[in-house]
N, C-alpha and C positions, 0 to 999 in steps of 0.2 A: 694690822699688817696690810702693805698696800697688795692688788692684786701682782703686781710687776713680782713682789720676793714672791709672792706667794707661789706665782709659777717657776719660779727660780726654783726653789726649795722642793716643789713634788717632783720635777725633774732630776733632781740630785738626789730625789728617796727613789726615785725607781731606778735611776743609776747603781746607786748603792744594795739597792736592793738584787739587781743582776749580777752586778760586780764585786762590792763591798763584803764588810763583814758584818754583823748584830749590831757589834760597836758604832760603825756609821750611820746604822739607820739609829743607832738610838739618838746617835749627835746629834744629827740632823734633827729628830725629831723635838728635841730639847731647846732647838733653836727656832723650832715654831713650825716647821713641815707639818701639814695633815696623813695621818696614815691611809687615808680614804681620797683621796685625791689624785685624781688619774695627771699623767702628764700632758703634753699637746697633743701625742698621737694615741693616746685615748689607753693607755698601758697602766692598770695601776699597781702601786707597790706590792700587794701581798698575791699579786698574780704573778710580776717577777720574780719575786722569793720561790714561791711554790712549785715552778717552772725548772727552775736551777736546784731545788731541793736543799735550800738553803732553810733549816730548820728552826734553828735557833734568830736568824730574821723573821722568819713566819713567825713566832712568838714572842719577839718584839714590837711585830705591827699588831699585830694581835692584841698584844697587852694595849695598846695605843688607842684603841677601839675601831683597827677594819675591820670591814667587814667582810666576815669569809665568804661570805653567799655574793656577794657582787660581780657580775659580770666584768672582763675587763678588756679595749680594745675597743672595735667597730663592728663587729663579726666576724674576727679575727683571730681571736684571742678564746676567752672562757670564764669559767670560775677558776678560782684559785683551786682549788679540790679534783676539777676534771684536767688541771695542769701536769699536780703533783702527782696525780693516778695515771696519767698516760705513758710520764717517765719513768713509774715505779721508785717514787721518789719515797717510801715507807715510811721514814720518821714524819717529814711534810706531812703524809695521810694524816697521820695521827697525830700531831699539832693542830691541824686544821679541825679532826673531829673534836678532839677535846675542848679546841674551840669556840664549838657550836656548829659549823659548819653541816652542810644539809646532807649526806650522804644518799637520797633521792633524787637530789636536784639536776634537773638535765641542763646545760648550756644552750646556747641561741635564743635564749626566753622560753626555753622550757621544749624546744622541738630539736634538739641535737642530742648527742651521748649522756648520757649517767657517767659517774665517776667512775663505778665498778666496771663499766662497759671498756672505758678507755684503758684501765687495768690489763684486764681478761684480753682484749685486742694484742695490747703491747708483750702478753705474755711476763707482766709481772706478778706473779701467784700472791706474794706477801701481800703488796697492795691490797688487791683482790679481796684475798680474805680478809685482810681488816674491813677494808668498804661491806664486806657479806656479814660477817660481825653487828657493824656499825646498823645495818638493814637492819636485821634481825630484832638486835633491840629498842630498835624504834618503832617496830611494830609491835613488839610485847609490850611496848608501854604506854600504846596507844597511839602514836603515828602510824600513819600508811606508810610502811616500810618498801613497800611497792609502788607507791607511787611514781608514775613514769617510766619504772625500769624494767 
């Protein structure tokens, strides 16, 4: 694929990904869109989704191989994780952990918010607790469930 679709197409997954339904993002992505491929202004799909708490997209791109841990934007933007958490987007959270998605990870390269953080701020408790969940058993099984937060 030349680069020309190539930008064509992750602009129409992050389109779709804002606006759209699952269904779009899958079309698209069947017609060769990357799920990891940010658009010009640096936006990428499953940070759209996550944002808009469109679920069932976050698990479309998902299945496509984003990545949940990807920053998205210029320093703008976030993880898709500290998206979903900030809006109290709940089902998102938990697409996003099942995942894989890092439930310690802070935005800005590692010196901005936690997921949980954005949660607990926006006053979304469900959020919250899932992310405090999410902690928890990452460090019982051996992750630094604290790491950064």
């Amino acid at each position: 694929m030349n680069n020309r679709r190539a930008k064509k197409l992750s602009a129409a997954l992050v389109g779709a990904a804002r606006f759209g339904t699952a269904a779009d993002a899958a079309r698209l992505l069947r017609r060769g869109a990357d799920a990891g491929r940010p658009d010009a202004a640096g936006t990428r799909p499953l940070y759209a989704a996550s944002v808009r708490g469109a679920a069932r997209t976050v698990a479309v791109l998902l299945a496509a191989g984003a990545d949940p841990d990807a920053e998205s934007g210029h320093g703008d933007e976030g993880t898709p994780l500290c998206g979903a958490a900030c809006w109290g987007h709940t089902e998102a959270v938990r697409v996003l952990l099942a995942g894989g998605a890092d439930p310690a990870l802070r935005e800005d390269g590692g010196t901005g918010h936690a997921p949980v953080e954005w949660a607990e701020a926006g006053g979304h408790e469900a959020a919250a607790e899932l992310l405090r969940v999410a902690l928890r058993e990452r460090s019982a099984s051996g992750g630094d469930g604290a790491a950064g937060v």
